[in-house]
N, C-alpha and C positions, 0 to 999 in steps of 0.2 A: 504494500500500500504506500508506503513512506517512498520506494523506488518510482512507482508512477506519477506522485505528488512531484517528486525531484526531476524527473522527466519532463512534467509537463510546462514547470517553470521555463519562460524566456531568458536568455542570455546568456554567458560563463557564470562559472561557479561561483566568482566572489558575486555577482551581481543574483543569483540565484540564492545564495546564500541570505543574502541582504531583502528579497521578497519574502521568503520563508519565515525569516525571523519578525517582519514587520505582520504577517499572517498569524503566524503564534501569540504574538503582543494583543493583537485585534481581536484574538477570541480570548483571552485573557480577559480581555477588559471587558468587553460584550459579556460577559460571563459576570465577572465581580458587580459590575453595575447594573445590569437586568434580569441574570438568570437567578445567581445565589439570595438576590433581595425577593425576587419571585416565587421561590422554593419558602424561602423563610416564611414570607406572610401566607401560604397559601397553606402549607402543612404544620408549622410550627406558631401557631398565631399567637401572640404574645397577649393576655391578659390586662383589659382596659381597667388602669387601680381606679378610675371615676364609678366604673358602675360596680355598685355592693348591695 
C-alpha cells in the first residue's frame, strides 16, 4: 500500500518525500481538530454540572 502511495507521488524522491510528509501532517491535523473532538462528544459526552 505504502509502495503505490510512493509511486503514485509526482516528482524525485526529495520532492516526493516533501508531499508525503505534508499529506501525513494534513491528516494529522484533520484528525486532532475534527475527528478526535467528534469521537469525544458523540461517545464520550461529558456531563453538563448546570443540570442537577
Amino acid at each position: 500500500m505504502y509502495a503505490a502511495l510512493w509511486r503514485s507521488l509526482p516528482g524525485p524522491w526529495p520532492l516526493r518525500l516533501l508531499i508525503a510528509l505534508a499529506l501525513v501532517a494534513a491528516v494529522a491535523l484533520l484528525l486532532i481538530f475534527y475527528g478526535y473532538p467528534w469521537v469525544m462528544q458523540t461517545y464520550f459526552p461529558t456531563p453538563d454540572p448546570r443540570i442537577e
